[in-house]
C-alpha positions as CSV (number, residue, x, y, z in Angstrom):
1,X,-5.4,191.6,-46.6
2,X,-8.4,189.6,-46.2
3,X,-8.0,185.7,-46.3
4,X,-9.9,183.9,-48.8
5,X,-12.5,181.6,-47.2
6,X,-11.4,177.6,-47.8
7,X,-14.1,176.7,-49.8
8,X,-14.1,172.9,-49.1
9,X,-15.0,173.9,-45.1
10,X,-18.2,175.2,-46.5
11,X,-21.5,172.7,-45.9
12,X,-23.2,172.3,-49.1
13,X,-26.7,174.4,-49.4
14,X,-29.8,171.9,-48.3
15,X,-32.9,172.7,-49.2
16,X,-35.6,171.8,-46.3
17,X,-39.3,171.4,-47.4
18,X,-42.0,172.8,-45.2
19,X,-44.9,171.5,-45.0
20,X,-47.8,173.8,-46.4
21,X,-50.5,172.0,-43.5
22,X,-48.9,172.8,-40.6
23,X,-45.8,175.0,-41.0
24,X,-43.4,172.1,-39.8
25,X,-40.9,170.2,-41.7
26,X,-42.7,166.8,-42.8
27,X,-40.0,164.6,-40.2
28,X,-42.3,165.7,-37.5
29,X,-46.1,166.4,-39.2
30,X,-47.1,162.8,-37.9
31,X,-46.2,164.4,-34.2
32,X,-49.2,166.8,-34.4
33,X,-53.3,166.4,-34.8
34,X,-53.6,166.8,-38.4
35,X,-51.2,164.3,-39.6
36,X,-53.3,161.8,-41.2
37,X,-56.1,164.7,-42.1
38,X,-54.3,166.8,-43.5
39,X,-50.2,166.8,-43.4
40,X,-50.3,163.3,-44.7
41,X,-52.3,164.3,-48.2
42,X,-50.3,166.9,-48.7
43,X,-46.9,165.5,-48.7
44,X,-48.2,163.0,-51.6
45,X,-49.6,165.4,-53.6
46,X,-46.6,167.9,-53.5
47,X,-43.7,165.5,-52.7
48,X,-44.4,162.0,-53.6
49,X,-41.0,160.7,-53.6
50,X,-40.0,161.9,-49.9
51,X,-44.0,161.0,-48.8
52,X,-43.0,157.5,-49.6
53,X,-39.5,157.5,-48.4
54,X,-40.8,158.8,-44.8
55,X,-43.8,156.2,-45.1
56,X,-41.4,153.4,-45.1
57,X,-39.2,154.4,-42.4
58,X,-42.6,154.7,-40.4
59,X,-43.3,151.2,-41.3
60,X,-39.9,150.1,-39.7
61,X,-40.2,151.7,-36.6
62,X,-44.0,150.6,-35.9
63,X,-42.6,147.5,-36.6
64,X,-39.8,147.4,-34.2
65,X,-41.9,148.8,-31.1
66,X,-44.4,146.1,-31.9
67,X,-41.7,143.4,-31.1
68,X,-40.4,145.1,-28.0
69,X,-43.9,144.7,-27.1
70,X,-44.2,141.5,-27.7
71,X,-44.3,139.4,-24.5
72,X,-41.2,138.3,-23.3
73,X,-40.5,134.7,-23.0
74,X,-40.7,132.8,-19.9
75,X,-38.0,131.2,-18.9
76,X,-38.4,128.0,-16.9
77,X,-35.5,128.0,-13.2
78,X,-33.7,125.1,-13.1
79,X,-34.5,124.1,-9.5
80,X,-37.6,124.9,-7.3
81,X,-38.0,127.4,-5.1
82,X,-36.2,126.4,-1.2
83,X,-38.1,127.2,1.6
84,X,-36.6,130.3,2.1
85,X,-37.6,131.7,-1.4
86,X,-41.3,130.3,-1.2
87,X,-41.5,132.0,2.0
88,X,-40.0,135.3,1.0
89,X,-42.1,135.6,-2.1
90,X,-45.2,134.9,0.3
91,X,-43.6,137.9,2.5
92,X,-43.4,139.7,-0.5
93,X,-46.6,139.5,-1.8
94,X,-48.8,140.1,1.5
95,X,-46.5,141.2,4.7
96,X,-43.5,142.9,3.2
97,X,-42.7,144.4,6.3
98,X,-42.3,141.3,8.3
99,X,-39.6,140.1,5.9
100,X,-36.7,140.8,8.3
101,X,-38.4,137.8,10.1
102,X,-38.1,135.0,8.2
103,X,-35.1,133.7,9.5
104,X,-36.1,133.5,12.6
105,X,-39.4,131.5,11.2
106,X,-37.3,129.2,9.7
107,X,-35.3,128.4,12.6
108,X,-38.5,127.7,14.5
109,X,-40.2,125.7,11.7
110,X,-37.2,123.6,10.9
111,X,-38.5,120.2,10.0
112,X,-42.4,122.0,9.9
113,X,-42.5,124.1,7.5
114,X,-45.8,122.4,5.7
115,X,-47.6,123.7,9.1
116,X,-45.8,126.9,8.7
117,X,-47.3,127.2,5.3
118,X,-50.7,125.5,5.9
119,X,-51.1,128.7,8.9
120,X,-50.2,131.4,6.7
121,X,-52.4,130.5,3.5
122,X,-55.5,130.1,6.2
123,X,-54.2,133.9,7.4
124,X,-53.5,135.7,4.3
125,X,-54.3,133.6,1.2
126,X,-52.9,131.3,-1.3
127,X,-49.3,131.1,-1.9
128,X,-47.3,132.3,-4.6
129,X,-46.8,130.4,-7.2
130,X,-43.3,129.0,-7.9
131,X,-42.3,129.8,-11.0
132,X,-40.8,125.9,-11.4
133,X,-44.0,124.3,-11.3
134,X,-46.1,126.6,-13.4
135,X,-47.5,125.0,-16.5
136,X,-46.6,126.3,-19.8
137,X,-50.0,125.2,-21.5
138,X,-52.4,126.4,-19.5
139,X,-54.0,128.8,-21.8
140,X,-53.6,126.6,-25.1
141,X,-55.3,123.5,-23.9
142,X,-57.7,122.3,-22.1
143,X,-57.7,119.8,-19.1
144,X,-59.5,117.2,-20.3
145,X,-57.2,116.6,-23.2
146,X,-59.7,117.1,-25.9
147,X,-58.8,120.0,-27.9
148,X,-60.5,122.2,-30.5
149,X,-59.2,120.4,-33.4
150,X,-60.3,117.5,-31.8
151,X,-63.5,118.6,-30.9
152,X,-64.2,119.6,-34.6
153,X,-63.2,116.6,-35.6
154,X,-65.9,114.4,-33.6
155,X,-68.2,117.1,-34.7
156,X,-67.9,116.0,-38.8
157,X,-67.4,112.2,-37.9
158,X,-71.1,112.5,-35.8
159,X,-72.6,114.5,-39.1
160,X,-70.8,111.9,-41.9
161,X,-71.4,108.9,-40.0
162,X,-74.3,108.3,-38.3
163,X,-72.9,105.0,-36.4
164,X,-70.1,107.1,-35.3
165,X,-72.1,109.7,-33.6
166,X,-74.1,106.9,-32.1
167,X,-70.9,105.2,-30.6
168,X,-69.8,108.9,-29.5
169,X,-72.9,109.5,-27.6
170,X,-72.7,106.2,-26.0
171,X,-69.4,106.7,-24.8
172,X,-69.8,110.1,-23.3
173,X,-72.8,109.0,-21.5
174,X,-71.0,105.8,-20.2
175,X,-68.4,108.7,-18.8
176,X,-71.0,110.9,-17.9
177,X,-72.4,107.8,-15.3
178,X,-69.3,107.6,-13.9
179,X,-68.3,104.3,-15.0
180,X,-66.1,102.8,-12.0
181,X,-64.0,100.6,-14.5
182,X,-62.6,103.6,-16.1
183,X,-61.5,105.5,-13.2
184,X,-57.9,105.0,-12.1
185,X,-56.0,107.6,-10.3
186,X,-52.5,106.7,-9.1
187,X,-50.7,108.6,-6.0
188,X,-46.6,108.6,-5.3
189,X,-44.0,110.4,-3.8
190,X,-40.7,111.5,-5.7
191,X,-37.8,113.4,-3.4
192,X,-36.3,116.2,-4.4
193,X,-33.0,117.7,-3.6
194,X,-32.7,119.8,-0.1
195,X,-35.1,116.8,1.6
196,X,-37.9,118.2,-0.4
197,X,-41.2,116.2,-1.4
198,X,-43.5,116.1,-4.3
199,X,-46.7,114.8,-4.4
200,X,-47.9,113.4,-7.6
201,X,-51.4,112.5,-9.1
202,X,-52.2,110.7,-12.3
203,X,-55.2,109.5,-13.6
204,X,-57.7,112.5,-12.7
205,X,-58.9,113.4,-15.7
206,X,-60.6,110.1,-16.1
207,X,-62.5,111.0,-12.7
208,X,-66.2,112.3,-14.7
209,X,-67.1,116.0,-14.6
210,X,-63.7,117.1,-13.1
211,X,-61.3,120.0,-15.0
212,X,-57.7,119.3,-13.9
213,X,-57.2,122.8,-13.0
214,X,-60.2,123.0,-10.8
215,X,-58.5,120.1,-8.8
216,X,-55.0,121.4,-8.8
217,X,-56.4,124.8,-7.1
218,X,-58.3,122.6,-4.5
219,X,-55.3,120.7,-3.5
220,X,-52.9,123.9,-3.7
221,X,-55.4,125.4,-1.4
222,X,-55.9,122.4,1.0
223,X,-52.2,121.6,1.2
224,X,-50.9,125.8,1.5
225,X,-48.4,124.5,-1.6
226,X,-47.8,125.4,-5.1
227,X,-49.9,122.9,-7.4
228,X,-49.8,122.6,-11.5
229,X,-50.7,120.8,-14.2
230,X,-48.2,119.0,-16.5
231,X,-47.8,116.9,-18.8
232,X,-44.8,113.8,-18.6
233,X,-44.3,110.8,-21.4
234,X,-47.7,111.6,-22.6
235,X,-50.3,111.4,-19.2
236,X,-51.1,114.1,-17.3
237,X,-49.9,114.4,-13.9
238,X,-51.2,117.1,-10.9
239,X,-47.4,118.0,-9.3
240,X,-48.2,119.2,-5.6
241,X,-45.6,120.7,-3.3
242,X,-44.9,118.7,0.1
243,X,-45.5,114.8,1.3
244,X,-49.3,114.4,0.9
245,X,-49.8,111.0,-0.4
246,X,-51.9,110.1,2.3
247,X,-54.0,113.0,2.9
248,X,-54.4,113.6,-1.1
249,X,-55.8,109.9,-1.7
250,X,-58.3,110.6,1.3
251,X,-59.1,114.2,0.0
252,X,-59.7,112.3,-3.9
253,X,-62.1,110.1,-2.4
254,X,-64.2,112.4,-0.1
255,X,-63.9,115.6,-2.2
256,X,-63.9,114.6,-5.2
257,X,-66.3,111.4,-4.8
258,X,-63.6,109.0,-6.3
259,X,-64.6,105.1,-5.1
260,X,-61.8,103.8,-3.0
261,X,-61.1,101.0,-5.3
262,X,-60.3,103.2,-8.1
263,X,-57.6,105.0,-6.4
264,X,-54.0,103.6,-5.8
265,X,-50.5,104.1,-4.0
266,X,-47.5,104.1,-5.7
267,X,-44.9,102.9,-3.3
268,X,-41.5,102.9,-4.7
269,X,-43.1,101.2,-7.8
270,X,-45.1,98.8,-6.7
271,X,-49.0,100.2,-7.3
272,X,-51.1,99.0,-4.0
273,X,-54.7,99.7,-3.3
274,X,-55.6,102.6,-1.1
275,X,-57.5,100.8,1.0
């Protein structure tokens, strides 16, 4: 006796459109050359309602790979590098091999490190930079603190006001001289945890015809230490790696033609002269 096939087991008949382009069912058309020449067209003109349904779900997914392309964001450490991690990531980057050495360097170095640091940028190049220090803005503004909106703005004062642009022009030529009087860079040392240093330099951008960035890479480069630009309550400050004070407020005024009177020592507060 032959058993009667349970009905409800049986998959409902689906019916699978083809597409008349290229052979293939219209899922994968947009896989294959012709897609948008010719598989495309042809779903809307036969099948309108599944050409828009599959449209839609392409929409979705072009939209979700374009955010897991987005850049990812940065996320600032909560401490400095130590010296063992600036001098591993300097390993990394340009002697990989020799990294089974470092604690060996640091046992020799102890107390020297800046040296240590200052040889091996003057061997390989400039050091890495830690990730702590780096500025966020340094693509979105620029070091003189003028921006764009600003600059448009002295643009249509100068063309609506002709006093303005006189006063403007004045002003930027007064800075252009190199006025002495409104110079004033200011030089102090703040500790860190571990007995670390850092080196920190206000005032530069009212030095005449310098970037901040350009003297941030001088004095990383100088010094063998990270160096960035950030801002704090408002003023910007250069943040260099290491006990400098000294040597930066001689390399400001010999570098960087600074007059000796406009540049000044912070020492635990009390601003003094350099010299």
């Amino acid at each position: 006796m032959t058993e009667v096939e349970d009905s409800s087991n049986i998959l409902p008949r689906r019916e699978v459109v083809y597409c008349g382009a290229c052979g293939m069912p219209p899922e994968y058309c947009e896989y294959g050359p012709d897609f948008e020449t010719h598989c495309d067209p042809w779903l809307a003109k036969h099948h309108p309602d599944l050409h828009e349904q599959l449209a839609s779900t392409r929409s979705v997914k072009a939209g979700e790979t374009k955010k897991k392309e987005d850049k990812p964001v940065k996320v600032r450490p909560s401490e400095p590098w130590t010296v063992e991690e600036r001098l591993t990531a300097f390993y990394e980057k340009y002697v990989p091999e020799k990294i089974d050495s470092i604690p060996s360097l640091l046992e020799k170095y102890a107390g020297k490190e800046d040296k240590l640091f200052q040889a091996l940028v003057k061997k390989y190049g400039p050091e890495p930079e830690d990730p702590y220090y780096a500025s966020d803005d340094d693509d979105d503004s620029d070091d003189d603190g003028e921006s764009e909106d600003d600059e448009g703005m002295n643009a249509g004062e100068e063309a609506g006001d002709g006093k303005k642009k006189k006063n403007r022009r004045g002003v930027a030529a007064k800075k252009k001289g190199g006025d002495p009087g409104a110079i004033r860079v200011v030089i102090k040392k703040e500790a860190q945890k571990k007995r670390r240093n850092l080196t920190i330099v206000s005032g530069m951008e009212t030095v005449p015809n310098l970037k901040l960035k350009d003297a941030s890479k001088a004095l990383s480069k100088k010094f063998a230490g990270s160096s960035s630009v950030k801002e704090n309550k408002g003023v910007k400050e250069i943040i260099l790696q290491g006990d400098h004070m000294y040597d930066v407020a001689e390399m400001i005024v010999d570098k960087f033609g600074v007059p000796e009177s406009c540049v000044f020592l912070d020492m635990d507060g009390e601003v003094v002269p350099f010299r």
